[in-house]
C-alpha positions as CSV (number, residue, x, y, z in Angstrom):
1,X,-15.4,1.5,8.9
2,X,-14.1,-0.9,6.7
3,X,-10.2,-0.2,5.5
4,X,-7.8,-1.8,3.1
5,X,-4.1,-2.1,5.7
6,X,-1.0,-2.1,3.4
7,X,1.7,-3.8,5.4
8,X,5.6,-2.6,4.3
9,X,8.2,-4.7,4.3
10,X,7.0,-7.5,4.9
11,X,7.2,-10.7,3.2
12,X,9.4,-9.4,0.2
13,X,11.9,-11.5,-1.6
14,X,11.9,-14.2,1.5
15,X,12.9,-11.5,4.1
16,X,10.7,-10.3,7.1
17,X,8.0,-13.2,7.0
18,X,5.2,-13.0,8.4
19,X,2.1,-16.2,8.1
20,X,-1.2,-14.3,7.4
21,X,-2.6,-16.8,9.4
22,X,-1.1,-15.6,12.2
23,X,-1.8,-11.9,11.6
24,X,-4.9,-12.4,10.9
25,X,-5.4,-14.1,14.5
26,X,-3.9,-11.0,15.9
27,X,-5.6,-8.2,14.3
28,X,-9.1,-10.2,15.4
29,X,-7.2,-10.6,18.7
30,X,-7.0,-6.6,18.3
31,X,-11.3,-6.3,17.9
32,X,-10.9,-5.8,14.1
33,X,-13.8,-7.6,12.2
34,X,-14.4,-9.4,9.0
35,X,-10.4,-9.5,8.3
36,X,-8.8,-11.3,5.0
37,X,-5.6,-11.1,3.5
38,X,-5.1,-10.6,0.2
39,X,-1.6,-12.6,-1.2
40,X,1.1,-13.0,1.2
41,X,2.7,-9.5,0.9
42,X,1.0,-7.7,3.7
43,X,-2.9,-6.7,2.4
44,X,-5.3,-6.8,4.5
45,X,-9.3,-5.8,4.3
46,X,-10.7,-5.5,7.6
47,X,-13.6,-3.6,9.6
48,X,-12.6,-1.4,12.2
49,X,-14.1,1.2,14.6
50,X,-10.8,3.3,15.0
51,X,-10.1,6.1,12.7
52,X,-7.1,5.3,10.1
53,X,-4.6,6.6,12.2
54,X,-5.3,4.9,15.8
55,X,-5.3,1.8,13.6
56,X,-2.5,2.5,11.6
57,X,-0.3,3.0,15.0
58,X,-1.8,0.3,16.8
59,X,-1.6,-2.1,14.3
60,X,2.2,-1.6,13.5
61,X,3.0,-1.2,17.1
62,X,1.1,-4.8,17.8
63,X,3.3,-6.2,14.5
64,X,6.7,-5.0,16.0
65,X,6.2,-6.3,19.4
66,X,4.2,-9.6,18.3
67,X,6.4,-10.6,15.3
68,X,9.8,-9.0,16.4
69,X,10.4,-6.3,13.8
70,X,12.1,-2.7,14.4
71,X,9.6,-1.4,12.6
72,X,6.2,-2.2,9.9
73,X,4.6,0.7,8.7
74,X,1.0,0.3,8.3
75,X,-1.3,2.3,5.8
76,X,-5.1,2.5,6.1
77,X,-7.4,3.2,3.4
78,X,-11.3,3.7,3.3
79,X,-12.7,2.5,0.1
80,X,-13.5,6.0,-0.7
81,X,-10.0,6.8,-0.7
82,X,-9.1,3.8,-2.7
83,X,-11.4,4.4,-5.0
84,X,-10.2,8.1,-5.5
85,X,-7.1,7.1,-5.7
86,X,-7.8,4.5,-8.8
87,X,-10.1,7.0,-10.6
88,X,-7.0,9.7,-10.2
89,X,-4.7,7.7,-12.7
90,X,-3.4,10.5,-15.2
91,X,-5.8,10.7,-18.0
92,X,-2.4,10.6,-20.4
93,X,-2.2,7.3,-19.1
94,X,-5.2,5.7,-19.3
95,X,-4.3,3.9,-22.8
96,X,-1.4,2.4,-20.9
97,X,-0.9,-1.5,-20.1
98,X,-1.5,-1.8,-16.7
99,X,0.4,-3.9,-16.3
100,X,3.0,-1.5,-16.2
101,X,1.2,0.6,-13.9
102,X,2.0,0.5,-10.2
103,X,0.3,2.6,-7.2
104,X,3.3,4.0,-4.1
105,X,1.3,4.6,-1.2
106,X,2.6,7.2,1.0
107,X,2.2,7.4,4.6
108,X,1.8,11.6,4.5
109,X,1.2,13.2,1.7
110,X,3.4,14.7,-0.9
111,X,3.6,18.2,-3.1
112,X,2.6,17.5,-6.4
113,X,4.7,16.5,-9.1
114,X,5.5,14.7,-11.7
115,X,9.3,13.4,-12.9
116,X,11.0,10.1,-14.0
117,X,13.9,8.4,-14.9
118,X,14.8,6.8,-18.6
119,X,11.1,5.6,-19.7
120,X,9.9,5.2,-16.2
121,X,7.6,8.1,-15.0
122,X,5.6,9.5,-11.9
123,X,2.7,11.7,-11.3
124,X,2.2,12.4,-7.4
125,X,-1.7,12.3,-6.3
126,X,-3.3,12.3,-2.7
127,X,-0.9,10.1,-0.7
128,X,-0.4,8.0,-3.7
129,X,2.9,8.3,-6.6
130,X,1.3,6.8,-9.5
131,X,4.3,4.8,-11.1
132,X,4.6,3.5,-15.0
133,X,7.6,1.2,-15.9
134,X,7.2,0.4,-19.6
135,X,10.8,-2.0,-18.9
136,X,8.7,-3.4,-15.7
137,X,8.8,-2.4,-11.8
138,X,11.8,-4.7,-10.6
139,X,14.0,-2.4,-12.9
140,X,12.9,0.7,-12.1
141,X,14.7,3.2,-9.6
142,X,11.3,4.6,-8.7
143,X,10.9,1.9,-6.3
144,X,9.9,2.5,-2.3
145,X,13.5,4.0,-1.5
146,X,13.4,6.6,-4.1
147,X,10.4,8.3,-2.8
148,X,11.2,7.9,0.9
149,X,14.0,9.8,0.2
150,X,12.7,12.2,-2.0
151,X,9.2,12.6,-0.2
152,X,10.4,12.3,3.9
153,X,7.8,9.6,3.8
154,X,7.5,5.7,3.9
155,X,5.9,4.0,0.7
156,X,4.7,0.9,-0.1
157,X,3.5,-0.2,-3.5
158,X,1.1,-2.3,-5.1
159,X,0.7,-3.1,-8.6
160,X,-2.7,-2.4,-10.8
161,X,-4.3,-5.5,-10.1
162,X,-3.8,-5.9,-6.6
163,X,-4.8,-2.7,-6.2
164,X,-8.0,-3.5,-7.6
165,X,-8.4,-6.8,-6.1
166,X,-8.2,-4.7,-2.6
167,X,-10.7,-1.8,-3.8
168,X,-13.3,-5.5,-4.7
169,X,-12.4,-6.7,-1.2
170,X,-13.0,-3.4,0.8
171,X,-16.3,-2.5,-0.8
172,X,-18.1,-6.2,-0.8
């Protein structure tokens, strides 16, 4: 199965580095196949025989004791579930710039909703907040925090076009 791995935390303003270089050693180390990285924020695109769970766990587990971190959350997604998740944008927001439009991957699911703060808004899909910030995502309270505490969940996000870049990587 081939999966798109959404690191969290790492490599983020200068704090928790991690060389790609280096992780992608380990996660062929691991028995993964065909592995890239995708920018130097934690994306990789990798083929796997585990289901996304075993190698969500063993991947985060193998981060934390390699690299020295408490904790790295991993998320695993099939291309179908990617793809899902790109094709579920809310149709009222299709017209949008996207670059204002910004995916928060969950690591459980959440009840549906939708809310926001000032101009910035939220629609909640399958295991995916889809996020617009008209004033742009580094001044938006609907950041990672926000929804871990609202959801009980960790989050990592991605903006549109890496988001897209990884759907290209996991289905070539």
């Amino acid at each position: 199965m081939r999966y798109v791995c959404l690191l969290r935390g790492v490599n983020v303003s200068g704090y928790r580095k991690l060389s790609m270089k280096e992780l992608l050693a380990m996660v062929q180390e691991l028995g993964c196949m065909n592995a890239v990285s995708y920018l130097q924020s934690g994306n990789l695109v990798l083929d796997s025989s585990l289901s996304a769970d075993l190698l969500q766990e063993m991947l985060a587990r193998e981060i934390c004791s390699r690299f020295g971190y408490a904790d790295v959350d991993v998320m695993a997604w099939t291309a179908a579930a990617l793809t899902e998740a790109l094709e579920a944008v809310p149709q009222a927001w299709q017209s949008y710039d996207t670059s204002l439009l910004h995916f928060s991957f969950l690591k459980n699911g959440a009840a549906p909703a939708s809310g926001g703060q000032n101009l910035d808004q939220y629609v909640v899909g399958q295991n995916v907040v889809y996020v617009y910030c008209p004033n742009g995502y580094g001044r938006t309270k609907l950041n990672n925090a926000y929804f871990e505490k609202l959801f009980g969940t960790r989050a990592t996000t991605r903006n549109w076009n890496t988001t897209n870049k990884l759907l290209e990587l996991v289905v070539s």
